[in-house]
SENUMAR-125513 format. One record per residue (C-alpha): x, y, z; residue number from 1; residue in one letter. Coordinates in Angstrom, 2 decimals. Example, Ala and Ser with C-alpha at 12.3 -4.5 7.8 and 13.67 -1.06 7.14 Angstrom:
       xx       yy       zz    n  res
    12.30    -4.50     7.80    1    a
    13.67    -1.06     7.14    2    s
END
This chain:
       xx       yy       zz    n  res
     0.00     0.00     0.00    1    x
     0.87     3.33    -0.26    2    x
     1.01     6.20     2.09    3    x
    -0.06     9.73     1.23    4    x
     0.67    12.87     2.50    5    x
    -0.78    13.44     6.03    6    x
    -1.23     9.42     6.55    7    x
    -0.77     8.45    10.19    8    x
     2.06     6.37    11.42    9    x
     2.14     4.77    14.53   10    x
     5.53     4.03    16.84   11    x
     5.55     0.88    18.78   12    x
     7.98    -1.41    21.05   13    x
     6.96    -4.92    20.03   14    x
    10.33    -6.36    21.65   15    x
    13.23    -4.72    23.48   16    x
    13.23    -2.29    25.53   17    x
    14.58     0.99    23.63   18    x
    17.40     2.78    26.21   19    x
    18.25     5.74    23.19   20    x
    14.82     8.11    23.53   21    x
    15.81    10.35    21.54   22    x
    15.81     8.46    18.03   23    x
    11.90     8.48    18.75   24    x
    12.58    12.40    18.58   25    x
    14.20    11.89    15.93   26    x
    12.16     9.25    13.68   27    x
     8.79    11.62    13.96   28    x
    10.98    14.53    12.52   29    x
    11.57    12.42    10.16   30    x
     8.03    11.31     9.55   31    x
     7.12    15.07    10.09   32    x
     9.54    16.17     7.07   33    x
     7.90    13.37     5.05   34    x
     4.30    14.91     5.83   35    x
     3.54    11.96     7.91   36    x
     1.19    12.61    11.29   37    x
     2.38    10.30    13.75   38    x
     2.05     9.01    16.97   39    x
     4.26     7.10    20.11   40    x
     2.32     3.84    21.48   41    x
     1.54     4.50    25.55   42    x
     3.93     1.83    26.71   43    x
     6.71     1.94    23.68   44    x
     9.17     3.63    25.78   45    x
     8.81     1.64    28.98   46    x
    10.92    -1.29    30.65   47    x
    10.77    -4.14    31.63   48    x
    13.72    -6.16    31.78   49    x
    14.78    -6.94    28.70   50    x
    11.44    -6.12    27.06   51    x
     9.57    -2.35    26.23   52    x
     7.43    -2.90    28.96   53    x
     4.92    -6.43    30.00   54    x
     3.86    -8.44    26.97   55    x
     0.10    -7.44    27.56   56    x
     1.64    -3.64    27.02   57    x
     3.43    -4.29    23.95   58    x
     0.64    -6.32    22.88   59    x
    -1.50    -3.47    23.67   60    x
     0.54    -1.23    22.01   61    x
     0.05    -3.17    18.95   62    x
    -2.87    -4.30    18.69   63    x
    -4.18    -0.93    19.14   64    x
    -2.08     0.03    16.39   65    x
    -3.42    -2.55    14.13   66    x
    -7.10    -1.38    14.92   67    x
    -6.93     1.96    14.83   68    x
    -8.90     2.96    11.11   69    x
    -6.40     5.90    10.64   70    x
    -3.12     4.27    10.83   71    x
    -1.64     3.65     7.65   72    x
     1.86     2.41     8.65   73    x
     3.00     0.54    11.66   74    x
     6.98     1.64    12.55   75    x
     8.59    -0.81    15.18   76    x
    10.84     1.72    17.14   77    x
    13.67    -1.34    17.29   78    x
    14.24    -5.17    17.31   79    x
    15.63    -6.99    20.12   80    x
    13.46    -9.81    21.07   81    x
     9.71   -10.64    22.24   82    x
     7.69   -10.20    19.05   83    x
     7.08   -13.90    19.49   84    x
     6.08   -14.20    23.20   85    x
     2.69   -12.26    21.66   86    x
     2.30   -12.75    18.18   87    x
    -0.09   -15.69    18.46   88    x
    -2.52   -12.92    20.62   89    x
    -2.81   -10.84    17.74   90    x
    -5.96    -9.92    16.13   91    x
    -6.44    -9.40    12.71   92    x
   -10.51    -8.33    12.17   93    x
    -9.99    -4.81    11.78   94    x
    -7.01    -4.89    10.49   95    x
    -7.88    -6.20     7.49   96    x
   -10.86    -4.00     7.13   97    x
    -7.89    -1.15     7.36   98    x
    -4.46    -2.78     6.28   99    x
    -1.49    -0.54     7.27  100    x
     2.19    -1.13     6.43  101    x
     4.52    -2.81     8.57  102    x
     7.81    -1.62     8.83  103    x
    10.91    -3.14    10.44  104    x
    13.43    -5.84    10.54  105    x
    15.63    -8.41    12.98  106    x
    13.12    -9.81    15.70  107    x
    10.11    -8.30    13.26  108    x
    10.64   -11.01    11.05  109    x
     8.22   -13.15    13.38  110    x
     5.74   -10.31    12.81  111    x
     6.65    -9.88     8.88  112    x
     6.30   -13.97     9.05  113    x
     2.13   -13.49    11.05  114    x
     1.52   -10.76     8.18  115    x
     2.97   -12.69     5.32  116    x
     0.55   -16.09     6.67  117    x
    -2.35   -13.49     6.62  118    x
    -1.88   -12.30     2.75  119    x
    -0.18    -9.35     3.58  120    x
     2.78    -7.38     2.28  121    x
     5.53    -6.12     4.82  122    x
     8.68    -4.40     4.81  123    x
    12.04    -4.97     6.07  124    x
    13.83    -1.41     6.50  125    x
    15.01     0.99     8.57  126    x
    13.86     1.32    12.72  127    x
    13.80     4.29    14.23  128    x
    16.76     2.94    17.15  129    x
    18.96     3.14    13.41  130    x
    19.03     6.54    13.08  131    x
    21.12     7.88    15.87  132    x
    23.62     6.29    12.70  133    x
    24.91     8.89     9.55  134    x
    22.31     6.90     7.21  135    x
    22.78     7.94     3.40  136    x
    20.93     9.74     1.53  137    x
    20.07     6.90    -0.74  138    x
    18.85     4.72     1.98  139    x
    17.04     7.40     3.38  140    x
    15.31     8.25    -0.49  141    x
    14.60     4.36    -1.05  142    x
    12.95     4.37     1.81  143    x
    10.79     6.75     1.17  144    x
    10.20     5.76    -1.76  145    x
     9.28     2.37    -1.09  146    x
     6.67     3.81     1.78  147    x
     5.11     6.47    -0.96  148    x
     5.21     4.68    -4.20  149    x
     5.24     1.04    -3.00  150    x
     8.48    -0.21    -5.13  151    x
    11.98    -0.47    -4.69  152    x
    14.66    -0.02    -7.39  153    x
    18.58     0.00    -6.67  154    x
    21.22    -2.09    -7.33  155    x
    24.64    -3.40    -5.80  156    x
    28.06    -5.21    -6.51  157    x
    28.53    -8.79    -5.71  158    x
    30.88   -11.57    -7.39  159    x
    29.50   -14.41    -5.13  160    x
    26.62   -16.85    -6.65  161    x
    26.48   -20.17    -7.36  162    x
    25.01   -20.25   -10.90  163    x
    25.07   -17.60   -13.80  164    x
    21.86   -16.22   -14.36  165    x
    20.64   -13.11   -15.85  166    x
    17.11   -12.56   -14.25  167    x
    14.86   -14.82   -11.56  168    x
    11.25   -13.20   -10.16  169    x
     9.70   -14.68    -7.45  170    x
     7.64   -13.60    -4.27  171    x
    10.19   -12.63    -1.18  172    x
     9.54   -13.95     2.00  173    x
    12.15   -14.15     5.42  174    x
    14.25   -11.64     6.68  175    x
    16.68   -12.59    10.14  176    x
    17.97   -16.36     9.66  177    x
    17.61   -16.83    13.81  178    x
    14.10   -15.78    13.99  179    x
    13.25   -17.54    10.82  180    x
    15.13   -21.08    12.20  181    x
    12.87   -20.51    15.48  182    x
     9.75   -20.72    13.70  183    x
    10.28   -24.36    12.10  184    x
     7.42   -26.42    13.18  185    x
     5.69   -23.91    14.59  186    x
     2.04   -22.46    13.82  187    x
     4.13   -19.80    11.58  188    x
     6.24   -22.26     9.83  189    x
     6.91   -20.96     6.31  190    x
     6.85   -22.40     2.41  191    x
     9.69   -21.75     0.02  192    x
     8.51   -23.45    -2.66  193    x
     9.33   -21.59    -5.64  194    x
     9.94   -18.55    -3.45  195    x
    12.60   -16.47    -3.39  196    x
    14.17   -16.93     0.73  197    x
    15.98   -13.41     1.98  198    x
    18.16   -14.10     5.17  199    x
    20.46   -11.66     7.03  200    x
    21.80   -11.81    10.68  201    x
    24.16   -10.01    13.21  202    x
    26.07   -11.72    16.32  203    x
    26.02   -15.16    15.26  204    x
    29.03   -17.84    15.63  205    x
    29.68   -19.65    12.21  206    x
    28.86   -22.84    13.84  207    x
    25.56   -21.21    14.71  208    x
    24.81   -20.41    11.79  209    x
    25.69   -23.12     9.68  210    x
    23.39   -25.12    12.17  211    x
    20.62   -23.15    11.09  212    x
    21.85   -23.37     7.75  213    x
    21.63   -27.28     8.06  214    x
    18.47   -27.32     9.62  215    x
    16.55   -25.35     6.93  216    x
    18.16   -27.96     4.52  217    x
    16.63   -30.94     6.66  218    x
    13.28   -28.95     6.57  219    x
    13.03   -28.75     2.60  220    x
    13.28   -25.12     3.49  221    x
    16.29   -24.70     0.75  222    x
    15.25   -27.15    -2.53  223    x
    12.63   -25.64    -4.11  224    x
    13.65   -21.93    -4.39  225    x
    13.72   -19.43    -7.09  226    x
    17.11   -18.13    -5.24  227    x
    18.61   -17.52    -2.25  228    x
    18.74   -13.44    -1.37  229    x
    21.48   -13.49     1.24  230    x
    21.95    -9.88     3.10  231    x
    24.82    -8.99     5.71  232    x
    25.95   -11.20     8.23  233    x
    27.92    -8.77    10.84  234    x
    29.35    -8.78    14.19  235    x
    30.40   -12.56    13.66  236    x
    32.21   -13.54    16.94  237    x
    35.43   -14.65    16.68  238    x
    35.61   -18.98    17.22  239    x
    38.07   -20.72    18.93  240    x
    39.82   -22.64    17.34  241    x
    38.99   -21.24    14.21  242    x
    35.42   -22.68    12.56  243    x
    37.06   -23.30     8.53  244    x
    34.76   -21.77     6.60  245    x
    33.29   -18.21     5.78  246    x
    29.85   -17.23     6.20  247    x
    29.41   -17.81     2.41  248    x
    30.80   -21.15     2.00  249    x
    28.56   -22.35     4.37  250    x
    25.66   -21.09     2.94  251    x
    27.04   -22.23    -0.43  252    x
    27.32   -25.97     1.18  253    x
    24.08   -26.31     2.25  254    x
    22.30   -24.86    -0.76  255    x
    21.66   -26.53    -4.12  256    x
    24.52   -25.73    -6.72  257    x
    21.61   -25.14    -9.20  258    x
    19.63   -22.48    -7.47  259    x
    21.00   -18.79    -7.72  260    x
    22.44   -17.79    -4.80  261    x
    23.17   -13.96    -4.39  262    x
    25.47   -12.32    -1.64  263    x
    26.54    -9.09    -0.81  264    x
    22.95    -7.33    -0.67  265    x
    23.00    -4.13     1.31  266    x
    20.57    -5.13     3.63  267    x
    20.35    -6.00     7.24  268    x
    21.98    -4.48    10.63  269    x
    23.88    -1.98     9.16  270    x
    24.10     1.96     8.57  271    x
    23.06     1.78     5.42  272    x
    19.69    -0.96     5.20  273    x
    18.56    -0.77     2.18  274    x
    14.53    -1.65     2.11  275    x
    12.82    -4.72     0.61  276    x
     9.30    -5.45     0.78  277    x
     8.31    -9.55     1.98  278    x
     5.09   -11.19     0.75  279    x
     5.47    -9.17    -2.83  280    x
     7.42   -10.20    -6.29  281    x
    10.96    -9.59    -6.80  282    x
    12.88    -8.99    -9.76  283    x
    17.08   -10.15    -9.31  284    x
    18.87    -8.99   -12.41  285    x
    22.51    -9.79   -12.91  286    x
    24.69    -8.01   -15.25  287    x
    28.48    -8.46   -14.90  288    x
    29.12    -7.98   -11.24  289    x
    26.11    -6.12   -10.53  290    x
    22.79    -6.79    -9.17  291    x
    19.55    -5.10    -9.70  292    x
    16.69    -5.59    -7.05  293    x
    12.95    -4.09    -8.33  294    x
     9.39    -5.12    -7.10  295    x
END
């Protein structure tokens, strides 16, 4: 969907607690410059423990947010964890009478995962807790242009795949490999079938990850895909002794050698997270070294 000018946009806590208050300053200046009304959930900028206040407040927070006829995009203030201690309370009646947009990545992947099972487009961007960061420009303009005119359109440089390809369009669905590995089995469990998977994550060991890696494999999580969209992997703990193989070799192991596999994409938790909308068609186009992304 696309917002408009004066659309409201409401800020919410659905996991951890946010210590930096003044990116919420700083996200509704943001939103004002845009045009955007907006306003801060009750209990977004509470604490407790490691969570933005009680489940039943973020839940609150949400679920009001998801009710309320006006709002037209939902912005989760940061990650963290706890989206999935209240995601199965979530109810979706007047949402879908009033869709909005949601908008946010790491532990809102279990959230992006609830919308996607309901028929709904989401997007995995920017979070307000990002922009205490010097974002670009360009990040800044795709994301507002992804929120306005519901596309994206950029490219990047990558000489990592496993087969040459020139184009491969399928509908995107995932976002952080940890969150998506915890929902296996589970009432949000997800198809790949002739789906193109995006995964990104930060903090993970290389053993952890190529568990996950293996365990998606065991699922039938990685056969049947129109390619693999990998993102950035950062803040990768150093193993001792060392684990023997990159982030991308392990991902290239556990893939099919026949299934394009795409690294490098500027998306994730870094400065400079590019957007990408889950649920909705993507268009990969390879030319040379460089890779297009549209929907």
């Amino acid at each position: 969907m696309n917002l408009k000018q004066n659309d409201l946009v409401a800020l919410v806590s659905p996991a951890g607690y946010l210590p930096d208050k003044q990116v919420v300053d700083e996200s509704i200046n943001l939103l004002n410059k845009w045009g955007l009304r907006s306003y801060v959930g009750p209990n977004a900028l509470k604490q407790y423990g490691h969570f933005a206040g009680t489940d039943q407040e973020r839940l609150s927070d949400l679920q009001a947010a998801m009710n309320h006829p006006e709002v037209k995009m939902i912005w989760a203030l940061r990650g963290g964890y706890g989206s999935i201690r209240i995601v199965d309370q979530l109810e979706f009646t007047q949402f879908k009478k009033h869709p909005k947009l949601l908008t946010g990545f790491s532990d809102i992947t279990i959230l992006h995962q609830k919308l996607q099972q309901q028929g709904f487009e989401s997007l995995h961007a920017l979070m307000p807790v990002q922009l205490k960061n010097k974002i670009s420009k360009d990040v800044i303009h795709q994301t507002k242009t992804a929120l306005f005119n519901n596309q994206i359109d950029y490219k990047f440089k990558t000489n990592i795949f496993t087969t040459d390809f020139k184009q491969v369009s399928g509908q995107v669905i995932g976002g952080n490999l940890a969150n998506l590995y915890s929902l296996l089995g589970t009432n949000l469990n997800f198809d790949t079938r002739d789906k193109i998977l995006f995964i990104e994550d930060v903090g993970e060991q290389l053993y952890q990850i190529d568990r996950m890696m293996i365990t998606l494999k065991k699922a039938g999580k990685l056969k049947y895909l129109k390619a693999l969209l990998v993102g950035q992997f950062t803040n990768i703990p150093n193993n001792n002794p060392a684990f023997g193989k990159s982030v991308e070799e392990i991902i290239l192991e556990h893939t099919a050698s026949t299934i394009p596999v795409i690294f490098k994409a500027p998306i994730g938790h870094i400065t400079d997270n590019y957007p990408l909308f889950l649920g909705k068609k993507l268009t990969i186009s390879k030319q040379n070294d460089t890779i297009h992304l549209s929907q």
